[in-house]
C-alpha positions in Angstrom: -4.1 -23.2 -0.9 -2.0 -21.4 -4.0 -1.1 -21.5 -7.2 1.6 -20.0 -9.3 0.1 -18.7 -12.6 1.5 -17.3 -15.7 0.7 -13.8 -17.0 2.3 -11.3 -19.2 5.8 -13.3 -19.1 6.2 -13.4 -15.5 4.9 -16.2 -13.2 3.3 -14.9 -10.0 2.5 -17.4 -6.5 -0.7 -16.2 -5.2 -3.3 -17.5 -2.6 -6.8 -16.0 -1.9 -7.3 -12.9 -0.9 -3.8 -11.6 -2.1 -3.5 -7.9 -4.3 -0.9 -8.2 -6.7 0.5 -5.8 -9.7 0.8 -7.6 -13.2 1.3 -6.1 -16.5 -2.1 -5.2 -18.3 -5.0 -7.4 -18.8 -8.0 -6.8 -20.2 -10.7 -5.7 -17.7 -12.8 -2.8 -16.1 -12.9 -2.5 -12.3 -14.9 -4.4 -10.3 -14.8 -7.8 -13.6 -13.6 -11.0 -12.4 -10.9 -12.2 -14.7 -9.8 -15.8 -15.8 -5.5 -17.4 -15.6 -6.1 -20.7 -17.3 -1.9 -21.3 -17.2 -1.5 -22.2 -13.9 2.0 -24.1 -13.1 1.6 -25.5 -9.4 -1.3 -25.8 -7.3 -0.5 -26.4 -3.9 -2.1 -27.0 -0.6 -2.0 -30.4 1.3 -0.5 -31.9 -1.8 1.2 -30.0 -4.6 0.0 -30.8 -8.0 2.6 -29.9 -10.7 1.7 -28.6 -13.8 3.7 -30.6 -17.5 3.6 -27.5 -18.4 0.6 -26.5 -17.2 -1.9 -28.3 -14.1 -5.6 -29.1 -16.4 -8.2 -27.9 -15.2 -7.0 -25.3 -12.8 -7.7 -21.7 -13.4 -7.0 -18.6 -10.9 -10.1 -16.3 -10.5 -9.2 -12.5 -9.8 -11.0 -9.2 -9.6 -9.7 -6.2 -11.1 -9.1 -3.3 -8.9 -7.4 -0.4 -10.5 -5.8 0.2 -14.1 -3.4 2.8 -13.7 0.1 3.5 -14.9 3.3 3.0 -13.3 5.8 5.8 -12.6 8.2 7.9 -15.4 11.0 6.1 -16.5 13.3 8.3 -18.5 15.1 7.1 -21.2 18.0 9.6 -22.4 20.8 9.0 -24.8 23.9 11.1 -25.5 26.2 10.4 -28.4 29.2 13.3 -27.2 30.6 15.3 -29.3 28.2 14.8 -31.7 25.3 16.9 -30.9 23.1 14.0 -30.4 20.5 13.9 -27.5 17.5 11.7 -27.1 15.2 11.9 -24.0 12.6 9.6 -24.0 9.7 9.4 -21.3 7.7 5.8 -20.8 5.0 5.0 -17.9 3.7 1.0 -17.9 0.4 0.4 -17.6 -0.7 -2.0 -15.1 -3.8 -3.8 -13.7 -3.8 -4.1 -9.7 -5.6 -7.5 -8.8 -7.4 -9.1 -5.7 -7.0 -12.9 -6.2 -10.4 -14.0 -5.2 -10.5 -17.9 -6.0 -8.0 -20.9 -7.1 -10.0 -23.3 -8.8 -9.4 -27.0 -9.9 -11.1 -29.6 -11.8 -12.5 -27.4 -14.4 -14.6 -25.5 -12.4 -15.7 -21.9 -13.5 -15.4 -19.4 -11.1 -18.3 -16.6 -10.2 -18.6 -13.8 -12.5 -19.3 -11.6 -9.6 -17.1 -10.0 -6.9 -17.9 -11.4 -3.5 -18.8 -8.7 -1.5 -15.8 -7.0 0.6 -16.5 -7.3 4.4 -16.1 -3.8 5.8 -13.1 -3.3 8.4 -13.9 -1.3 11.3 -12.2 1.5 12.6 -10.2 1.3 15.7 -12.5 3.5 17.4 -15.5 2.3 16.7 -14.4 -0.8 18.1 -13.4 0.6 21.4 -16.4 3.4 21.3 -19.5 0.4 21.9 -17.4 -1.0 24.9 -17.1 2.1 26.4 -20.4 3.2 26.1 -22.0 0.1 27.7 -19.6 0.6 30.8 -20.5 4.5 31.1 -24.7 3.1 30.8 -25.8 4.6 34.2 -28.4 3.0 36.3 -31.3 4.2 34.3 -30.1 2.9 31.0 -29.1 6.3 29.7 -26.1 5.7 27.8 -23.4 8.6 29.3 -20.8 10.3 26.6 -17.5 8.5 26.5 -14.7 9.5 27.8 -12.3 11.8 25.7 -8.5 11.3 26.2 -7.5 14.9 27.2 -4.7 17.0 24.8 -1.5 17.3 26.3 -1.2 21.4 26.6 1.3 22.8 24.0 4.4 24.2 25.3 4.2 28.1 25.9 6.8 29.4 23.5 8.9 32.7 25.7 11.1 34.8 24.9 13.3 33.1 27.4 12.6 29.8 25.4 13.3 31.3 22.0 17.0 32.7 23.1 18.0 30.0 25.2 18.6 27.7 21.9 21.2 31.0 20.0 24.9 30.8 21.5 25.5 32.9 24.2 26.7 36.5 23.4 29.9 38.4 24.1 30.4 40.4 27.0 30.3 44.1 25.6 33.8 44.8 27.9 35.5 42.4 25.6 37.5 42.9 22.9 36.5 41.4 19.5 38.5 38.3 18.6 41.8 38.9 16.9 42.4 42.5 17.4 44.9 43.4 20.7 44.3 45.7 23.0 46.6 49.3 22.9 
């Protein structure tokens, strides 16, 4: 399911689950805010808003408010000893879209709780215990991919890379033997 909502003067398409940027809204981390102008709901069938869809509001939960990088603003009028520099930073609220509701509904005033995404390794690190389990049931250490050695750095190394120098029997380039 989505919905395209309007916030801030800018219409965003979300679906669950999606983090978006908008400009500022109202809200501490971790609140669940309301978007009660939603344009299009879609899904199996697209309900169109005239102008908005009734009833449907977009739930999200407020991440972050931070503020957006330094624009400069600088103006020169030459020859006229005019200069203007001007610094701005937006402020912005980074959202999780949590639900797209319909018929009125209201949505919860709590976060859902986030499920925990595990690490690579600790993934891999339960399967390779239970296949390193000895007969006794004592669980043996994993294995641990070995380091590939670091290169020895020579002297032989270390010149090999400059160009190759002159013989010392050779006259220097450009002057002529007498």
């Amino acid at each position: 399911m989505f919905a395209v909502f309007k916030t801030g003067g800018k219409q965003y398409r979300v679906a669950a689950e999606d983090v978006l940027k908008v400009d500022k809204v109202k809200g501490n981390p971790g609140e669940i805010v309301e978007f009660g102008e939603v344009l299009v709901v879609g899904g199996d069938s697209v309900t169109l808003g005239a102008p908005t869809v009734v009833g449907a509001t977009v739930a999200a939960e407020v991440l972050e408010q931070a503020r957006g990088p330094k624009i400069i603003a600088f103006k020169k009028r030459r020859r006229k000893n005019s200069r203007r520099k001007r610094g701005h930073r937006q402020e912005f609220t980074l959202l999780r879209i949590t639900e797209i509701l319909t018929e009125g509904k209201k949505p919860d005033r709590t976060a859902p709780p986030r499920p925990r995404r595990a690490r690579a390794a600790d993934s891999v690190a339960p399967a390779a215990a239970e296949a390193a389990a000895d007969a006794d049931g004592e669980v043996a250490a994993a294995p641990v991919a070995a380091k590939k050695p670091a290169k020895p750095r020579t002297k032989a190394t270390a010149t090999a890379k400059k160009a190759p120098a002159r013989p010392k029997s050779a006259p220097p380039k450009g002057k002529k033997e007498k």
